[in-house]
ZANUZA-22924 format. One line per field, with one value per residue: residue number from 1; x, y, z of N, C-alpha, C in turn. Coordinates in steps of 0.02 Angstrom, whole numbers, plus 50000, padded with zeros to 5 digits. Layout:
pos: c(NUM ...) .
nX: c(X ...) .
nY: c(Y ...) .
nZ: c(Z ...) .
caX: c(X ...) .
caY: c(Y ...) .
caZ: c(Z ...) .
cX: c(X ...) .
cY: c(Y ...) .
cZ: c(Z ...) .
***
This chain:
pos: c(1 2 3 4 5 6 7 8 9 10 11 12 13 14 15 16 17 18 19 20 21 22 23 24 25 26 27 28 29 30 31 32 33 34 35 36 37 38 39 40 41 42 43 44 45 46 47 48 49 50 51 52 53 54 55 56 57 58 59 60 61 62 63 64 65 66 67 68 69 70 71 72 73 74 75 76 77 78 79 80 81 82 83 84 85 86 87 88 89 90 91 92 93 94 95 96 97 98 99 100 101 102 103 104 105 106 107 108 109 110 111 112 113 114 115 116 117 118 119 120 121 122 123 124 125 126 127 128 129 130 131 132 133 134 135 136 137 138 139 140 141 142 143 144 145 146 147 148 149 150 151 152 153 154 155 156 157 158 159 160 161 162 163 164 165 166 167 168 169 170 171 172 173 174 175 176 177 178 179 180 181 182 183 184 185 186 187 188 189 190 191 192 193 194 195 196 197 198 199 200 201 202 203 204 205 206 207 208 209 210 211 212 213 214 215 216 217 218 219 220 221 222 223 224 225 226 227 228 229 230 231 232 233 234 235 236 237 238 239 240 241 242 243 244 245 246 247 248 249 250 251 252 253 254 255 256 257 258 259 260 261 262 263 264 265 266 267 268 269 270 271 272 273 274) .
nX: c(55291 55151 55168 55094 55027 55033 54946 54832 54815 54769 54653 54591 54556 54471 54330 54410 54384 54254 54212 54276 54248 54170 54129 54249 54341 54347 54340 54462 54543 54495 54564 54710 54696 54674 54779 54909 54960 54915 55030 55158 55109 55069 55149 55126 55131 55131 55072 55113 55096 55101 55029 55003 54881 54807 54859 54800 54671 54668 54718 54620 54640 54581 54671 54776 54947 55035 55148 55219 55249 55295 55288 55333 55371 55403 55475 55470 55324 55348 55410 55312 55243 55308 55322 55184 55159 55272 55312 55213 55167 55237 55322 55423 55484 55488 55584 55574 55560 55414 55369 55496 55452 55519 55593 55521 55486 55443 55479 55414 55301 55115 54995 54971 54916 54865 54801 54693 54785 54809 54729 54817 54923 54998 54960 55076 55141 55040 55029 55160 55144 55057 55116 55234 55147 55084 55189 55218 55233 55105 55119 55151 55064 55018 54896 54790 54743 54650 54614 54492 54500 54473 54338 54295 54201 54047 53957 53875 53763 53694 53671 53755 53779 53920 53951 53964 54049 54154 54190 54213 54348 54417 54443 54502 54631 54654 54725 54830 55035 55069 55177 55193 55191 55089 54926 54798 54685 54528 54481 54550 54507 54424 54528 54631 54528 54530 54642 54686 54601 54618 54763 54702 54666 54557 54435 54374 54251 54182 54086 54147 54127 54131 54035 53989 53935 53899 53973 54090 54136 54282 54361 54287 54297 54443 54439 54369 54476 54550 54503 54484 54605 54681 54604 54621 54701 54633 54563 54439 54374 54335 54393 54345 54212 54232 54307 54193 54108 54196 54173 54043 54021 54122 54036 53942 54004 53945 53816 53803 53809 53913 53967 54085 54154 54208 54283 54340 54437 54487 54590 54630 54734 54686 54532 54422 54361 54466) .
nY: c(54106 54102 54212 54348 54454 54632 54694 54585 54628 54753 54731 54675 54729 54855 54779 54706 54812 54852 54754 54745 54729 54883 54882 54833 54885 55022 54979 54949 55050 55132 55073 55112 55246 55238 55178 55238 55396 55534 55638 55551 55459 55307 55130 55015 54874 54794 54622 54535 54650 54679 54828 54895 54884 54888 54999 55096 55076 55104 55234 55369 55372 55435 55434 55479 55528 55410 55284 55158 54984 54892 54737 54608 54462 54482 54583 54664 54695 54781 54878 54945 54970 55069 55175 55205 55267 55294 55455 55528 55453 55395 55281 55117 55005 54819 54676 54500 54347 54283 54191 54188 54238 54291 54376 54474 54646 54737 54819 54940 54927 54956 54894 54748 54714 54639 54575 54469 54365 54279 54149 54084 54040 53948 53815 53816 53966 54049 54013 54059 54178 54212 54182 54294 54403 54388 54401 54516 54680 54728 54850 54879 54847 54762 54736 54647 54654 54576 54531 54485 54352 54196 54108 53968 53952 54006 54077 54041 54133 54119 53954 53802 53624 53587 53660 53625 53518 53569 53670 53609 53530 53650 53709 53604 53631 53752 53714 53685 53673 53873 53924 53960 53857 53714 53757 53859 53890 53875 53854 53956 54070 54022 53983 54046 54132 54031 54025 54139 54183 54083 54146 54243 54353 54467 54439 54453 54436 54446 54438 54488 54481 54462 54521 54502 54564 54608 54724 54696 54618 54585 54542 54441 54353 54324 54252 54155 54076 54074 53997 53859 53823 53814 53695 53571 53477 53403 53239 53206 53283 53264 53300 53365 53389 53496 53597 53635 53673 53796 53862 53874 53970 54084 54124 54206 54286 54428 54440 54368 54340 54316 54261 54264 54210 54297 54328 54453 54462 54532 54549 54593 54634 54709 54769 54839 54966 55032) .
nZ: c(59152 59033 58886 58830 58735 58685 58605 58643 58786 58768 58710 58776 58896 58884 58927 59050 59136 59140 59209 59326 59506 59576 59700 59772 59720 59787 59923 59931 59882 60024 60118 60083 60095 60240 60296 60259 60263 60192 60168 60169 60057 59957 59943 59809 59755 59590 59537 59399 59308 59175 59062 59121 59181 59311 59385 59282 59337 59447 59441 59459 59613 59751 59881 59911 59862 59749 59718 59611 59617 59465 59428 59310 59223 59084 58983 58869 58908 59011 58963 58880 58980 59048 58928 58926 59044 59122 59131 59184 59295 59476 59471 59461 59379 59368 59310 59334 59400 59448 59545 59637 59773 59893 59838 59799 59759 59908 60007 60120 60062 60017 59977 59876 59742 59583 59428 59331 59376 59465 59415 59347 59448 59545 59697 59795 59755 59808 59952 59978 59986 60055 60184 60191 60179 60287 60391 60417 60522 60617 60609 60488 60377 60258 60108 59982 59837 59732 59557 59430 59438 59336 59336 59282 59234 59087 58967 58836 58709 58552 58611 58594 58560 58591 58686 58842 58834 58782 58890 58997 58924 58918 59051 59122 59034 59093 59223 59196 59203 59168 59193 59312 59417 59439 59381 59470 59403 59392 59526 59596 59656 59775 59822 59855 59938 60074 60126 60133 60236 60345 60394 60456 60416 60337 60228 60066 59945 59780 59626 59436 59315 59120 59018 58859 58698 58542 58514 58581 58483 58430 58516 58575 58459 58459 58596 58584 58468 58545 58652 58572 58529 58640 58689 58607 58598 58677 58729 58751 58633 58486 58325 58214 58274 58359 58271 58196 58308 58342 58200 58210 58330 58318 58179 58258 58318 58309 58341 58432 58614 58782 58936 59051 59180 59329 59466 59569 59744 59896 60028 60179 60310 60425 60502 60391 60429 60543) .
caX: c(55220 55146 55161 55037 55024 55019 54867 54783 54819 54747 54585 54524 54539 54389 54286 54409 54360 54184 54204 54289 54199 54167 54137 54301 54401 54332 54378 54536 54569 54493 54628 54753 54699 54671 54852 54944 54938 54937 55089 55187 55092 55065 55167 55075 55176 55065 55126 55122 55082 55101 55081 54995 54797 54806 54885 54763 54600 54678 54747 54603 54634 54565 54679 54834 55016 55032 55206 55183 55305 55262 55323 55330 55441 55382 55509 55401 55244 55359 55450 55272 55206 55353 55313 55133 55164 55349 55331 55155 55168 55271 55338 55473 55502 55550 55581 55611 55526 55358 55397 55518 55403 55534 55607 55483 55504 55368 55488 55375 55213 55054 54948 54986 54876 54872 54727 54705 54844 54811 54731 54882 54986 55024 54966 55134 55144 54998 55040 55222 55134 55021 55155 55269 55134 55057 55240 55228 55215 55039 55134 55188 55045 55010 54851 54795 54682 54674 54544 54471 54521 54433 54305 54289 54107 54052 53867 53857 53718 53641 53683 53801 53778 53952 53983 53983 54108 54223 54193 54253 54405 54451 54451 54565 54688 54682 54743 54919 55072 55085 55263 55197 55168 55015 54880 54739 54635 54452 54481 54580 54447 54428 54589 54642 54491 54551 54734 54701 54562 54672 54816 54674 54643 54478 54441 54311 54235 54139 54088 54162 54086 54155 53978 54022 53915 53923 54009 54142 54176 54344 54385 54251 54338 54511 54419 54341 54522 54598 54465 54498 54700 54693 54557 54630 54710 54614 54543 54361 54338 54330 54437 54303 54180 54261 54313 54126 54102 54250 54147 53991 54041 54148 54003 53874 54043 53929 53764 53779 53828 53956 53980 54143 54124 54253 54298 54392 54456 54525 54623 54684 54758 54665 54455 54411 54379 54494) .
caY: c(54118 54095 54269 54399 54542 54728 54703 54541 54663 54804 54723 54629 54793 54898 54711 54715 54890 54847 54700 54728 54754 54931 54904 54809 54947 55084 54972 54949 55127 55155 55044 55168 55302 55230 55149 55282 55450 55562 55686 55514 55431 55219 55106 54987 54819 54754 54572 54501 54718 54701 54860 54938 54901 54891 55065 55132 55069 55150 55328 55414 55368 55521 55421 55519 55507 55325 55242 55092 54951 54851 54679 54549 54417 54501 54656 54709 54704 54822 54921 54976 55017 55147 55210 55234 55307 55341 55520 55558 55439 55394 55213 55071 54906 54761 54610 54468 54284 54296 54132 54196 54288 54293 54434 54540 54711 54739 54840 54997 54934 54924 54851 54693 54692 54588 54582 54405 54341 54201 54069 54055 54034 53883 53831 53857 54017 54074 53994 54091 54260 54234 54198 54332 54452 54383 54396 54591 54694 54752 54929 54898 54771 54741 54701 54607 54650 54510 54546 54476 54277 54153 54060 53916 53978 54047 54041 54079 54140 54055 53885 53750 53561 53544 53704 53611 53471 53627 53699 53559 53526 53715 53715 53574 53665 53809 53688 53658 53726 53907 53936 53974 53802 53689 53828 53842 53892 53888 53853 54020 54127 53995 53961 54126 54134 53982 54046 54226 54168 54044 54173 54295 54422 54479 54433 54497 54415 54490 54428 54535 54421 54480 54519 54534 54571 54611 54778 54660 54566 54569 54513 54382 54327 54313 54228 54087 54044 54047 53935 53814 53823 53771 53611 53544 53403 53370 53179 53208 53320 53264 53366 53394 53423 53562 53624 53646 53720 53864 53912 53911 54019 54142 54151 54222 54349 54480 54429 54319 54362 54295 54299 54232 54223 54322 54349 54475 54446 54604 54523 54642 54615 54733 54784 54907 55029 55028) .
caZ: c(59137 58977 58872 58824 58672 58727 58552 58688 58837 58754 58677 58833 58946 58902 58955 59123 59189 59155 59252 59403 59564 59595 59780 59828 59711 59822 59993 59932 59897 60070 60150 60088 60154 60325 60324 60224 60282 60138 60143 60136 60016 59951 59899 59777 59712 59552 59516 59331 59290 59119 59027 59189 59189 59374 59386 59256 59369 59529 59431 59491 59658 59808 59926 59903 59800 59754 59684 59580 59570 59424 59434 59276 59196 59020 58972 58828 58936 59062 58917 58854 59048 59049 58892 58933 59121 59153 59146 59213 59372 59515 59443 59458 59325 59384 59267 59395 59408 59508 59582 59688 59813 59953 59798 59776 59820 59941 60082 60109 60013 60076 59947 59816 59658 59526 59374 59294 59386 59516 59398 59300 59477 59585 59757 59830 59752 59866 60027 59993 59976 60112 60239 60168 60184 60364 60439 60413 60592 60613 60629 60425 60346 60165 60090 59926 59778 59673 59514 59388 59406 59322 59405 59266 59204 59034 58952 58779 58658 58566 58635 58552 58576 58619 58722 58911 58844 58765 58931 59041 58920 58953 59105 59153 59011 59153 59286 59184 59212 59132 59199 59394 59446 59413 59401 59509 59367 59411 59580 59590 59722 59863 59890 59889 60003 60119 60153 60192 60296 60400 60414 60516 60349 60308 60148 60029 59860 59739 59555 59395 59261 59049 58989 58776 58659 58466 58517 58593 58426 58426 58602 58563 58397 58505 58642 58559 58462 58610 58708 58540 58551 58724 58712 58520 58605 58733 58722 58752 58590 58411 58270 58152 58298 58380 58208 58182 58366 58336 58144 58238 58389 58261 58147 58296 58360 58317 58345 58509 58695 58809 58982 59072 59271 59352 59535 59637 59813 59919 60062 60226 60368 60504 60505 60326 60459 60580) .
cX: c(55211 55133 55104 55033 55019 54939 54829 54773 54745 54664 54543 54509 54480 54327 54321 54370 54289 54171 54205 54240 54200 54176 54198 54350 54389 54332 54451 54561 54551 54532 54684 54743 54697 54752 54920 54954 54977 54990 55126 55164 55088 55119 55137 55119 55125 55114 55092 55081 55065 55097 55028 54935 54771 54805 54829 54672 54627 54690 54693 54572 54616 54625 54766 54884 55011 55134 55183 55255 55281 55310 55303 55407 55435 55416 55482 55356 55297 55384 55376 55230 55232 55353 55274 55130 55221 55367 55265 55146 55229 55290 55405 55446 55538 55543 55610 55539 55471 55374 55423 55506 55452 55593 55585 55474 55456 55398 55431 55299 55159 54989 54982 54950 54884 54790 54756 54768 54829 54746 54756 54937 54959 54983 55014 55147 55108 55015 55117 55192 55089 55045 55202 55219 55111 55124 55261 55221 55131 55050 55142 55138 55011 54944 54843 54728 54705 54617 54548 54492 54459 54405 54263 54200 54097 53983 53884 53802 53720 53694 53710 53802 53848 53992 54009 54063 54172 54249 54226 54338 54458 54473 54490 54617 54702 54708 54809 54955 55086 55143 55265 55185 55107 54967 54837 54681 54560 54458 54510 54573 54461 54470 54628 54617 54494 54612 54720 54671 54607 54714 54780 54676 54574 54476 54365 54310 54192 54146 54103 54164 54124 54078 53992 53965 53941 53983 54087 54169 54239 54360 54331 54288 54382 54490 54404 54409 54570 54579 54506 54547 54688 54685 54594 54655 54681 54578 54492 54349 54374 54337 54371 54240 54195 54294 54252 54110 54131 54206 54095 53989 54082 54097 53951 53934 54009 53855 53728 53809 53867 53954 54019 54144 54218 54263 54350 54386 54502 54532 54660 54684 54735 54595 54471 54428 54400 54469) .
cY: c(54128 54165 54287 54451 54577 54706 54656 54599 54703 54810 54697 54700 54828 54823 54706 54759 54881 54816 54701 54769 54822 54949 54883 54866 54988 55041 54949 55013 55140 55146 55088 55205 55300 55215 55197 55352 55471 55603 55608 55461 55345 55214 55046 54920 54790 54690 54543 54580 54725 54761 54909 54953 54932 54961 55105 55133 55113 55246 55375 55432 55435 55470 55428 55497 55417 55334 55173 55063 54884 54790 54635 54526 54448 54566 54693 54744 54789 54886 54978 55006 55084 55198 55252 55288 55325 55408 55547 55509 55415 55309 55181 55015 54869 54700 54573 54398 54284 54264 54137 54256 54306 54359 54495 54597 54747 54793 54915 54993 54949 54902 54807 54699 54672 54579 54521 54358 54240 54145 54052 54043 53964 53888 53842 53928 54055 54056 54057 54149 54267 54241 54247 54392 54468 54391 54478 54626 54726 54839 54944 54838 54791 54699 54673 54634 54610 54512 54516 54382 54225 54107 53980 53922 54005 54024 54104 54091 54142 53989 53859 53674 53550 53608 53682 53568 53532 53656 53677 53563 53605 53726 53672 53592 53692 53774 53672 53703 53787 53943 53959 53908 53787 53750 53794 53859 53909 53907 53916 54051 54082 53971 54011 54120 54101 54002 54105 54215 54146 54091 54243 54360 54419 54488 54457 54469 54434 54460 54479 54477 54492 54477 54561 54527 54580 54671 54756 54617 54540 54528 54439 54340 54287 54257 54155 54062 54040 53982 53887 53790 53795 53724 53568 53505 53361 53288 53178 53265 53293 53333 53401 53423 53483 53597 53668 53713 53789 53889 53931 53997 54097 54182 54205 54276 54414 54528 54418 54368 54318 54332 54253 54256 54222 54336 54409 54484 54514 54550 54565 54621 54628 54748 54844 54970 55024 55052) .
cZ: c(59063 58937 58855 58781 58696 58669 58608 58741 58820 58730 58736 58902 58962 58942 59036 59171 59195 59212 59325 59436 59594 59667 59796 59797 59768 59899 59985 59926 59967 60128 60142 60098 60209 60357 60303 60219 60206 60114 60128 60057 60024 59924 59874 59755 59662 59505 59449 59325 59219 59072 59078 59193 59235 59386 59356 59286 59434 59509 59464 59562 59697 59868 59942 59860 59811 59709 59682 59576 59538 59401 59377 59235 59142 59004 58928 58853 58977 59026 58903 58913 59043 58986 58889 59021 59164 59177 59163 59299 59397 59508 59441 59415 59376 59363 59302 59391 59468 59523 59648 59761 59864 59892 59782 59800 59849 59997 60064 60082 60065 60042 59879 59783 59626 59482 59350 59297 59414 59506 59365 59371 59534 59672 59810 59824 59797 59934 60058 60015 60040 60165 60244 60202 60275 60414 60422 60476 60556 60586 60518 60377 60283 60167 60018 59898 59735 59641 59474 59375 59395 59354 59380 59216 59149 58974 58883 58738 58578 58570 58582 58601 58635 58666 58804 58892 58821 58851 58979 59021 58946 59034 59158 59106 59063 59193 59262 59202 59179 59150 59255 59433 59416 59440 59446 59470 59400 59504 59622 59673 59772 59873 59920 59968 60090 60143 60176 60261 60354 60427 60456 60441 60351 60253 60129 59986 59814 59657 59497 59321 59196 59067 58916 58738 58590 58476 58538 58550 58438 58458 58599 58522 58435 58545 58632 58505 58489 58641 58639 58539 58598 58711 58640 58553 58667 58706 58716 58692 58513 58359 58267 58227 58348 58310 58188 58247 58351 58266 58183 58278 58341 58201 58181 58335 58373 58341 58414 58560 58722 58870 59029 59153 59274 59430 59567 59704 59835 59993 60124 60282 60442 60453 60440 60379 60523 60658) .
***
């Protein structure tokens, strides 16, 4: 999988927490308490964890002791989780190839999470995790929060001639391989949505849209020479006119608005309320 800065991590965060869906956090915490009686506590697996967002949206869980095991290929990303929460929570590293789902240390869990994960991963990757998780006894079953994946969408202020064709080329970038298989990029949510479904889960979707303003400069700045990085060789965009696009868009970082369509999907195996 294609790497990540603890400084990228760290700047796009305050824009996650805004984002994600308030109601599916609070039925996913409610899943653990229904499945998890509290003297024993959760166990939590969060896959591509990085330096432990996931962890830091659940800390002020009411739904008793949690243990986190924070799963990525990225030893930095995992070096700087344990730095920040080694000695205030109940935590395992494990630097290990998402890929190999039939690896991941899930015995005991009872919820998967992942933030901005599954439109950088493969449709095999999903089909693995869904049968992995659907071949659990009912007596021992694992559910899925999956937040914040891109849903291909992104409306900027004020308008730019060549913002749809940028938009397009971006968005078949997301569909390459970033080291989990050909992504699913945009498409991300409904296939999620299509596999749990099939395998008898009750799935849940909910929009968690970036909404950036000037106060979001930075993360704007970043954002828009990222989108440019990606599309620079795409075929359908002219140097000099995407050259032009990226000053525009950089000049209005502080001025304009942005808003990047986001999805999360909560995925469980038996009824919210049992």
């Amino acid at each position: 999988m294609s790497g990540f800065s603890v400084n990228w991590l760290d700047l796009r965060e305050p824009a996650d927490r805004r984002a994600r869906n308030a109601e599916l956090i609070e039925q996913a915490k409610n899943w653990l308490r229904n499945v998890s009686p509290c003297e024993s506590g959760s166990i939590l697996v969060d896959l591509g964890a990085g330096t432990g967002s996931t962890l830091r949206t659940f800390e002020d869980s009411q739904s008793g002791s949690q243990h986190w095991r924070l799963v990525d290929q990225d030893a930095e990303l995992l070096e700087e989780a344990r730095r920040r929460h080694g000695s205030s929570h109940s935590m395992e590293t494990f630097k290990q190839d998402l890929t190999l789902v039939s690896e991941l240390p899930l015995k005991g869990a009872r919820l998967v999470t992942a933030s901005a994960l599954f439109d950088l991963v493969s449709a095999p990757f999903v089909n693995a995790l869904v049968t992995t998780l659907q071949e659990r006894p009912l007596k021992n079953p694992i559910g899925l929060y999956a937040a914040l994946n891109y849903d291909g969408t992104t409306e900027w202020t004020p308008s730019h001639p060549l913002d749809n064709t940028v938009l397009a080329a971006f968005n078949r970038d997301q569909q390459r391989d970033k080291g989990l298989g050909p992504a699913l990029g945009p498409n991300a949510t409904n296939y999620l949505e299509r596999r749990f479904t099939q395998a008898s889960f009750e799935v849940i979707s909910a929009p968690s849209p970036w909404t950036l303003d000037g106060s979001d400069n930075a993360l704007v700045a970043e954002l828009i020479k990222g989108i440019a990085a990606a599309v620079a060789d795409d075929p359908a965009l002219d140097t000099k006119a995407l050259q032009a696009w990226n000053e525009f868009r950089l000049n209005h970082a502080d001025t304009g608005s942005c808003v990047v369509g986001h999805r999360d999907t909560l995925a469980l195996p038996v009824p919210l309320n049992p």
